[in-house]
C-alpha positions in Angstrom: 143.7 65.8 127.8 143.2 63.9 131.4 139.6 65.5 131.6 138.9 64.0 128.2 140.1 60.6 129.1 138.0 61.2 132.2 134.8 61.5 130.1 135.5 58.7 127.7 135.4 56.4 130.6 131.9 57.7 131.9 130.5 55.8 128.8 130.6 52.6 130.2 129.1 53.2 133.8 126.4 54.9 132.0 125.8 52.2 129.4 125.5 50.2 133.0 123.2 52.3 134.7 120.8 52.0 131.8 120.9 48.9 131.4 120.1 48.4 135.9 117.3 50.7 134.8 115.5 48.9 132.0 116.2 45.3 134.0 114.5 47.0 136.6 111.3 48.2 134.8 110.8 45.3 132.9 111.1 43.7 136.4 108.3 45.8 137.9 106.1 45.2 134.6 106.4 41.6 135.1 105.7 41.2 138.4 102.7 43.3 137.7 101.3 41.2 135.2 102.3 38.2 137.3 99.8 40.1 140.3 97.3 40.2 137.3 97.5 36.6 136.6 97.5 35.9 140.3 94.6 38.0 140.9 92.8 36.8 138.1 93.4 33.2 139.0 92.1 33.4 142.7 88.9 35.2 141.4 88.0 33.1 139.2 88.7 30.3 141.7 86.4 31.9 143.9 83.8 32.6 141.7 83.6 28.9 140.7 83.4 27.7 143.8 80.7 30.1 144.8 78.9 28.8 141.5 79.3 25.5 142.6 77.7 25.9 146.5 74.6 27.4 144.5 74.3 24.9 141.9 74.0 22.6 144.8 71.9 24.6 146.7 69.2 25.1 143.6 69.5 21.8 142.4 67.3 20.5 145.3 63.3 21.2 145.0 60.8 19.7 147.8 62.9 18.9 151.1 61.3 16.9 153.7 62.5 18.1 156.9 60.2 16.6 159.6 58.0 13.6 159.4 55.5 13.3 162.1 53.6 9.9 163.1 50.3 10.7 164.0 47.3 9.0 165.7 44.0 10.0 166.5 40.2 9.7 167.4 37.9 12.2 165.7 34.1 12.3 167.1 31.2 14.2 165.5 28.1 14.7 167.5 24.4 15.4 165.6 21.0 15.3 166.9 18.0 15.3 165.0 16.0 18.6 165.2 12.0 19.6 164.2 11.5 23.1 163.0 15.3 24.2 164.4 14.5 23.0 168.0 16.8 19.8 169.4 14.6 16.3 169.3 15.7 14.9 172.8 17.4 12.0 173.1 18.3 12.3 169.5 22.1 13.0 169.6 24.6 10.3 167.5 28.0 10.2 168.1 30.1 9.3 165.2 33.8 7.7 165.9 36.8 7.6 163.4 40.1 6.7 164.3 43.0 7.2 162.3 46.8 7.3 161.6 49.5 8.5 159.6 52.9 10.1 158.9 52.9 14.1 158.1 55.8 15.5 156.1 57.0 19.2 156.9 59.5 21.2 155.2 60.3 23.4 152.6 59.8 24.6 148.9 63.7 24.1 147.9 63.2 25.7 144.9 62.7 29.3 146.7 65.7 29.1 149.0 68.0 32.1 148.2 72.0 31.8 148.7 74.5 34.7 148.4 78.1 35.5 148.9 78.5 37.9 152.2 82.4 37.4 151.8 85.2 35.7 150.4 84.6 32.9 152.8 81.1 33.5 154.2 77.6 32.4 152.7 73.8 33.5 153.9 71.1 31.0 153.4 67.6 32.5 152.9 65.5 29.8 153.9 61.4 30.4 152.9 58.1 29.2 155.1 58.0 25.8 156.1 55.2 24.1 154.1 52.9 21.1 155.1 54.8 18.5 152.4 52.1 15.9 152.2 50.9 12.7 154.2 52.0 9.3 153.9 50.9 5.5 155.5 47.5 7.1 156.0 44.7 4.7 158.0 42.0 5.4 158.6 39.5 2.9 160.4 35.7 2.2 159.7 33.6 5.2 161.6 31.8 3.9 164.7 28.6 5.4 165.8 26.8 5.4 169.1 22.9 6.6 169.1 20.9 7.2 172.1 17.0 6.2 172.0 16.0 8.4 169.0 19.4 8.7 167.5 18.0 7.7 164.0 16.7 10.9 163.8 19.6 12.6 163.9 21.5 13.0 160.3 25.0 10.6 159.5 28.1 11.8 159.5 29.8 11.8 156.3 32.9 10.3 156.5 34.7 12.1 153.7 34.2 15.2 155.5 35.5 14.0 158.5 39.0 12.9 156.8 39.2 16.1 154.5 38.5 17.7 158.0 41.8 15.4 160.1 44.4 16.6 156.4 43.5 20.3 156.1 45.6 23.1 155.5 44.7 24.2 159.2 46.2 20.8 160.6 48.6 21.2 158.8 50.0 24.6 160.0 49.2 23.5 163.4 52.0 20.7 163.0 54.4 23.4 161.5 53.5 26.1 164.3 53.9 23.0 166.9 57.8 22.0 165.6 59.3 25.3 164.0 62.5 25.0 166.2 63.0 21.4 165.2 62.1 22.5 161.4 64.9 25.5 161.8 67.3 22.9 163.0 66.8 20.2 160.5 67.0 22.9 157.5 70.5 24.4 159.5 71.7 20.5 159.3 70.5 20.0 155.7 72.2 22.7 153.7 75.6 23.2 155.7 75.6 19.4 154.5 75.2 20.3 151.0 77.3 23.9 151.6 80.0 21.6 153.1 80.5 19.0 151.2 81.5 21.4 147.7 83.0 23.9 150.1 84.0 22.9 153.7 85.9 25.9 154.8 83.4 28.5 154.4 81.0 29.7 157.2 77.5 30.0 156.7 74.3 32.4 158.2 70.6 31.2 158.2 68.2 33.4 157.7 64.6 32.3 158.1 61.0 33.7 156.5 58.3 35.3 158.9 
């Protein structure tokens, strides 16, 4: 009779203990689903942001980074010549001064931006491009003949200015201010980078 009243009063502790248990399960299930939600909610935080920095990024197409004034004297010598030989005294020298400002920088549309990391960005920056010319002068051509400088044939002006805005002239600029091109471009986009998302760090990588 005492060991049966001894069992009867079991019942309650493990009515108790059941109930601990399933408090505790659905305690552990719903913190679970809160890490989930938590999880979830950072992600997508992160992968808005990272949307964002190249939105802003591929949003901008032709970036002016440099813009060089220029001034100059270009000369063309000719003489006049009879069956391939040099008339002397026949040379003419041909003058034409000019001026203007050259704009260097990049094709925006091909810079590449990736996530390295949760806080970290790489900037793939593409060859710096001769961008175009602007304020260009150029003066009337002077020429200076000796004696028989008639002979010799005129210079043609067009030629000479096509000559002073080549592709070649252009590249020279860029070969002669790459570390001041790099620098600008640096400047440019941690500006953009920075402004939609300050706290991030950011790597430059640079064609050829």
């Amino acid at each position: 009779m005492i060991f049966f009243k001894a069992r009867v009063l079991l019942w309650p502790l493990l009515l108790i203990t059941v109930l601990v248990v399933a408090g505790m399960g659905a305690s552990f299930a719903f913190g679970g689903l809160n890490a989930l939600a938590l999880t979830s909610m950072f992600s997508s935080s992160s992968t808005e942001r990272d949307s964002q920095v190249v939105q802003s990024v591929t949003r901008v197409q032709e970036v002016s980074l440099l813009s060089l004034h220029i001034e100059g004297i270009d000369t063309k010598k000719a003489n006049g010549k009879i069956l391939g030989a040099v008339i002397p005294e026949s040379e003419k020298t041909t003058i034409l001064q000019y001026a203007f400002d050259a704009k260097l920088g990049i094709d925006g549309s091909q810079v590449k931006i990736e996530s390295t990391g949760p806080e970290s960005f790489r900037v793939s920056i593409p060859e710096f491009i001769g961008i175009g010319f602007d304020d260009v002068v150029f003066e009337d051509a002077l020429e200076s003949n000796k004696a028989l400088g008639w002979l010799a044939p005129a210079a043609v002006q067009t030629e000479m200015i096509s000559s002073i805005l080549s592709d070649e002239n252009k590249q020279k600029y860029i070969d002669q201010n790459e570390a001041g091109l790099r620098a600008q471009a640096e400047a440019f986009y941690s500006g953009i980078i920075g402004s939609v998302a300050p706290e991030v760090s950011i790597e430059f990588e640079f064609a050829g």
